[in-house]
C-alpha positions in Angstrom: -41.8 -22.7 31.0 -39.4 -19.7 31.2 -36.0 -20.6 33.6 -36.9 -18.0 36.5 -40.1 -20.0 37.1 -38.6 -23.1 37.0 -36.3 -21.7 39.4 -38.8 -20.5 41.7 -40.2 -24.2 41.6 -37.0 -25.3 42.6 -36.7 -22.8 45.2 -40.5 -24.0 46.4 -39.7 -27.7 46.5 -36.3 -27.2 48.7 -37.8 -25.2 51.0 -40.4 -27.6 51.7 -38.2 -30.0 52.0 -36.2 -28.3 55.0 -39.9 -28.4 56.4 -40.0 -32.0 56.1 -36.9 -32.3 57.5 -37.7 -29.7 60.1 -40.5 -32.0 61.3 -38.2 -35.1 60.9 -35.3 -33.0 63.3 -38.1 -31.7 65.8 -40.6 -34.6 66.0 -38.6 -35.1 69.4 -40.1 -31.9 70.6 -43.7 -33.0 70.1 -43.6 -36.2 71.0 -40.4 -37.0 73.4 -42.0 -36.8 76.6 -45.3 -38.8 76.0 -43.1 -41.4 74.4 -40.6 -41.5 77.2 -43.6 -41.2 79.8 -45.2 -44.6 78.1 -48.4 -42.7 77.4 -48.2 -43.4 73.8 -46.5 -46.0 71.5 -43.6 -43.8 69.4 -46.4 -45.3 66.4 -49.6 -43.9 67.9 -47.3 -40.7 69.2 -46.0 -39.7 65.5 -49.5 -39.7 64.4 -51.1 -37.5 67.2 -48.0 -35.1 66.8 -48.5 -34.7 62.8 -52.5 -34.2 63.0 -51.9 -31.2 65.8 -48.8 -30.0 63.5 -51.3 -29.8 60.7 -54.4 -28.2 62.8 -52.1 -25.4 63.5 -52.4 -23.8 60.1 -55.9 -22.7 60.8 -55.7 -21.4 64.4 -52.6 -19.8 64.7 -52.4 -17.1 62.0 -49.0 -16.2 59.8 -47.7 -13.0 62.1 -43.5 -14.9 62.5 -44.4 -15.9 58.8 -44.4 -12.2 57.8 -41.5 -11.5 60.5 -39.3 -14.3 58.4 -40.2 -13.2 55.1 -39.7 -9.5 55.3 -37.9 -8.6 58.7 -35.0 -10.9 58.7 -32.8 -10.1 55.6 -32.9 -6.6 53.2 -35.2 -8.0 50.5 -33.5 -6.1 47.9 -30.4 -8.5 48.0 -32.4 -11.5 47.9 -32.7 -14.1 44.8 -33.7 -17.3 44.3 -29.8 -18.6 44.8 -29.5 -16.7 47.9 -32.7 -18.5 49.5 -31.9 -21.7 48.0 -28.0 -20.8 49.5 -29.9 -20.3 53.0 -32.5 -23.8 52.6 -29.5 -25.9 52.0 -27.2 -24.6 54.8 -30.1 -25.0 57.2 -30.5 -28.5 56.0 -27.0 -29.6 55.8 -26.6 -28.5 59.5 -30.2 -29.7 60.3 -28.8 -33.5 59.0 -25.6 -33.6 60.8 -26.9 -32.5 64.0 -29.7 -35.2 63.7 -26.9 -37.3 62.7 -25.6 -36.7 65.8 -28.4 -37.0 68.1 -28.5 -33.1 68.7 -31.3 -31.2 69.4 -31.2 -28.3 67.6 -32.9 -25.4 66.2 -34.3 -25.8 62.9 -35.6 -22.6 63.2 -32.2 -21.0 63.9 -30.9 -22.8 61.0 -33.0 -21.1 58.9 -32.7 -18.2 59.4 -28.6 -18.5 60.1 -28.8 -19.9 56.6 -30.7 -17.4 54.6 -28.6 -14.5 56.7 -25.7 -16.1 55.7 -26.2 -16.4 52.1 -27.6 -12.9 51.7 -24.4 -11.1 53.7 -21.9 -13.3 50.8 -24.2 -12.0 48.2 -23.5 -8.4 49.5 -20.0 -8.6 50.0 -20.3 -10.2 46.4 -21.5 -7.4 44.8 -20.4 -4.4 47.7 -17.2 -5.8 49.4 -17.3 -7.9 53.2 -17.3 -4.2 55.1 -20.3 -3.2 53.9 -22.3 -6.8 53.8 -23.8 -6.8 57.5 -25.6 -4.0 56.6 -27.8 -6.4 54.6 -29.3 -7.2 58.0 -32.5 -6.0 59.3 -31.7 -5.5 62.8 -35.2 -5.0 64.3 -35.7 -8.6 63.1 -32.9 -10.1 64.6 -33.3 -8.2 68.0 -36.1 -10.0 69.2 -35.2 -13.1 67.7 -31.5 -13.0 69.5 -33.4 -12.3 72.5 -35.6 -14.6 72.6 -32.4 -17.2 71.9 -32.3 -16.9 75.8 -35.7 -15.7 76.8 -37.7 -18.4 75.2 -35.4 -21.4 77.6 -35.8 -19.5 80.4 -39.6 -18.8 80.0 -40.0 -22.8 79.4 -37.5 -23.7 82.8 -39.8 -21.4 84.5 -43.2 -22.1 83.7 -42.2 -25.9 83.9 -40.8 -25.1 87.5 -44.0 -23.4 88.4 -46.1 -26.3 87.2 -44.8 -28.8 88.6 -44.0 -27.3 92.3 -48.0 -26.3 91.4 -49.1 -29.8 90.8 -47.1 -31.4 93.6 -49.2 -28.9 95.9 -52.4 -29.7 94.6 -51.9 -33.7 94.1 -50.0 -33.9 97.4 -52.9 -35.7 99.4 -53.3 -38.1 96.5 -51.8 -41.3 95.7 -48.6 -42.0 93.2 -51.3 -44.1 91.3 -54.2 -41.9 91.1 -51.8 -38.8 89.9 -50.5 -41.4 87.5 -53.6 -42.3 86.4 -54.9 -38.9 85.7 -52.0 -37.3 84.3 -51.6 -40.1 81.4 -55.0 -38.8 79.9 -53.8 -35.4 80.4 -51.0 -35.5 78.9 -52.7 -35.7 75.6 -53.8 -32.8 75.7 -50.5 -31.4 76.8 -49.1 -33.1 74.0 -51.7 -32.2 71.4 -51.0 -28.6 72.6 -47.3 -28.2 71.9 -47.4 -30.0 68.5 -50.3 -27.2 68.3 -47.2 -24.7 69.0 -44.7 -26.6 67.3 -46.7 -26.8 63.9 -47.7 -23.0 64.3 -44.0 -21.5 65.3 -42.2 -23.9 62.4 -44.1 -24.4 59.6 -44.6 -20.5 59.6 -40.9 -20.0 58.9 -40.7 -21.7 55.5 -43.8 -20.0 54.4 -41.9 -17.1 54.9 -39.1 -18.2 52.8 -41.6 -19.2 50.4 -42.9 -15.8 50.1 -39.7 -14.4 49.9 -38.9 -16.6 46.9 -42.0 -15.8 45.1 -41.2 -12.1 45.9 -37.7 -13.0 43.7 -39.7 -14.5 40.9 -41.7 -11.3 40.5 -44.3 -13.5 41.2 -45.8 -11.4 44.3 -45.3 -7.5 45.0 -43.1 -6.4 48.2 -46.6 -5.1 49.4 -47.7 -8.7 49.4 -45.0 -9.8 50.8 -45.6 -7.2 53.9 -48.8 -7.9 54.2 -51.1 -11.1 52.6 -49.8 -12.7 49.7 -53.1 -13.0 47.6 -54.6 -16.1 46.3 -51.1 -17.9 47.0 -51.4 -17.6 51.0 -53.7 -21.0 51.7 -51.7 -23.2 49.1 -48.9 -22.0 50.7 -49.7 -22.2 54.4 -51.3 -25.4 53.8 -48.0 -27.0 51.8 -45.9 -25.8 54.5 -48.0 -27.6 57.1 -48.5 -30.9 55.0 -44.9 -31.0 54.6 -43.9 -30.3 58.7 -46.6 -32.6 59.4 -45.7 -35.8 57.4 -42.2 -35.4 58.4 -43.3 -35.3 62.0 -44.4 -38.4 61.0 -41.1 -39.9 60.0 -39.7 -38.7 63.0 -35.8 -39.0 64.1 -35.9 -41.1 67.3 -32.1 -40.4 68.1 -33.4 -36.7 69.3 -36.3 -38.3 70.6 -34.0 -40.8 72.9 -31.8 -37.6 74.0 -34.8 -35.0 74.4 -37.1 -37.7 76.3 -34.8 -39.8 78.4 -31.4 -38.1 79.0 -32.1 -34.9 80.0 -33.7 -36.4 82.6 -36.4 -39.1 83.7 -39.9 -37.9 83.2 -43.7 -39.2 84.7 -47.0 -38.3 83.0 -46.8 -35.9 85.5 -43.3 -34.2 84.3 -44.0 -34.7 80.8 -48.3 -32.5 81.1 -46.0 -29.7 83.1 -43.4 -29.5 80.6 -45.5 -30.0 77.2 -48.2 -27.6 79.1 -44.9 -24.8 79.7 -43.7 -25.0 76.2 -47.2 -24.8 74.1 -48.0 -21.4 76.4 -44.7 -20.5 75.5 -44.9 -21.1 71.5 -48.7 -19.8 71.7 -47.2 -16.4 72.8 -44.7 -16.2 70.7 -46.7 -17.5 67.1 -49.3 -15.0 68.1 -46.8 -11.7 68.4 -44.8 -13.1 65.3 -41.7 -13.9 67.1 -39.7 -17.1 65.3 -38.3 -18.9 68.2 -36.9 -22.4 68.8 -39.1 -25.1 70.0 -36.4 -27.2 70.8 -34.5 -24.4 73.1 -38.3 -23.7 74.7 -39.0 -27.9 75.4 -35.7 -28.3 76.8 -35.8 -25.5 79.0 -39.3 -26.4 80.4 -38.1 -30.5 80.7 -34.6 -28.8 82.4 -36.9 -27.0 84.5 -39.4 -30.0 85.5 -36.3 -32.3 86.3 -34.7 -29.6 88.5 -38.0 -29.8 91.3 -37.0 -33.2 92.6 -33.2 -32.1 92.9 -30.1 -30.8 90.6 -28.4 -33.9 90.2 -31.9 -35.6 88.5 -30.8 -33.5 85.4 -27.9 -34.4 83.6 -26.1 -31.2 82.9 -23.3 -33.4 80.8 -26.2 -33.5 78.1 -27.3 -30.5 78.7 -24.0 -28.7 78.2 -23.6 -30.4 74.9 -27.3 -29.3 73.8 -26.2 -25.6 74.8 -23.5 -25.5 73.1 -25.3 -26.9 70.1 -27.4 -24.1 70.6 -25.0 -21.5 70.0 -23.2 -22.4 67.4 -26.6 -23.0 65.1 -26.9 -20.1 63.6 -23.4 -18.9 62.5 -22.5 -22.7 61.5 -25.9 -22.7 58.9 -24.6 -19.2 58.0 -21.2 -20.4 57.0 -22.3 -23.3 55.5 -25.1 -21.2 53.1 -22.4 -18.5 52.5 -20.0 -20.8 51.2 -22.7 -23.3 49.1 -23.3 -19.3 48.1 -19.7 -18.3 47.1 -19.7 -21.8 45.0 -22.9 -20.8 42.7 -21.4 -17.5 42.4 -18.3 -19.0 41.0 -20.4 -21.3 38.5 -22.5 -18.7 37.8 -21.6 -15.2 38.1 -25.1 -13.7 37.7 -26.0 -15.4 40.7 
């Protein structure tokens, strides 16, 4: 076995282990709310989450797969050390912020980390002036965008279902609403881990593809547009992986996403589950890679804010924000310097 396949292997493995990890960081957005509701038992929860995580790799096609593996980063400064560079800042940031109790993006992570480690290779090889240029800014628009959009389309549609429900329930009893709303939220449930699994997962397949496209293994033409007889193992690996770490879920992000944002019913917790799964159904589908934490907060924000401002706590939420924003060019620093460090060992890096 030659040493650029082994290094592809590599590559494979890591990157499926950010996905683990990405489902052990974000299990508190599938399963936060119907754990803090008392619907489910966080045992019973973890399972329901990973088998909808799973089911999402045969309903929700590969569209922000193909956005992260070929509209993110200039493909022609990519090798295996620059994606491995990228996987390892994302999960060195993923770990401390779960260390932490943050919720935030995985998905920003990524794609902060493989950006990052792909601008030091330029400047590597071209000088820092020129290394931006690296980026694929049609790629990064919508995803920038969507930074803020996909909050604000979760706060709103949460808003709306809830002032909705409260219109429609508001000859009914506290019990009866309670009642009902426990069995629906399992399908509200089932339906963001739906999301979750089909926004997530997608994003390492992309990186997967991008490091087969480095091992010469598939063409750029693959890589644009199906990638042969390796697209089910991979879209199936990818979803395993997301899935059983949903399963090993971190219940520090689960405490902060489910409990002190703010205080949710059955009731809260359909609305805002129900916001964020239309939310990451719109997005998977037009092959925009955006944060399900930043869209599940935003629709629980959103939910909490209907009974009064002061039910959220904006202490918490500040913190989570500001998480937020510093994501992407922390995982970039951190890849760019794990980067700068190969290079140094290994100057054909």
């Amino acid at each position: 076995m030659n040493t650029g396949l082994i290094l592809v292997i590599v590559t494979c493995v890591v990157a499926l282990t950010f996905d683990f990890i990405n489902g052990f960081h974000d299990a508190a957005n599938s399963i936060a709310t119907v754990v803090s509701t008392r619907v489910l038992s966080p045992k019973l929860a973890v399972v329901w989450a990973a088998f909808f995580n799973f089911v999402a790799a045969f309903l929700l096609g590969t569209a922000v797969a193909k956005t992260i593996g070929k509209g993110m980063v200039d493909l022609s400064i990519v090798t295996q050390y620059v994606v491995l560079a990228g996987l390892m800042g994302a999960i060195v940031w993923d770990l401390l912020t779960w260390w932490w109790g943050l919720p935030t993006s995985s998905s920003h992570a990524l794609i902060g980390g493989y950006a990052g480690a792909a601008i030091a290779r330029a400047a590597v090889l071209h000088g820092w002036r020129t290394s931006l240029s690296v980026i694929i800014p049609g790629g990064w628009t919508k995803t920038i965008i969507f930074i803020f959009l996909a909050p604000v389309m979760g706060f709103v549609l949460g808003f709306a279902f809830m002032v909705a429900t409260y219109w429609l329930f508001r000859n009914k009893s506290p019990r009866q609403v309670d009642t009902w709303f426990r069995k629906l939220q399992l399908l509200s449930a089932a339906s963001y881990s739906l999301g979750h699994g089909g926004n997530d997962a997608q994003k390492t397949m992309g990186i997967i593809a991008g490091a087969l496209y480095t091992g010469h293994i598939i063409s750029e033409y693959d890589i644009k547009h199906d990638w042969g007889h390796y697209h089910w193992p991979i879209i199936l690996c990818a979803h395993a992986a997301i899935a059983a770490g949903t399963y090993f879920g971190g219940w520090k992000i689960v405490h902060t996403m489910g409990s002190k944002i703010t205080k949710l019913k059955p009731v809260g917790g359909f609305c805002a589950e129900t916001a964020g799964a239309i939310t990451l159904f719109g997005t998977a589908l037009a092959g925009i890679p955006v944060s399900t934490t930043h869209t599940i907060t935003g629709a629980i924000v959103g939910v909490g804010t209907t009974q009064r401002l002061s039910a959220v706590r904006w202490g918490v939420a500040t913190r989570i924000v500001w998480a937020w924003v510093l994501t992407i060019p922390a995982s970039a620093a951190v890849a760019a310097s794990l980067f700068l460090v190969v290079h140094y060992l290994n100057p054909a890096a």
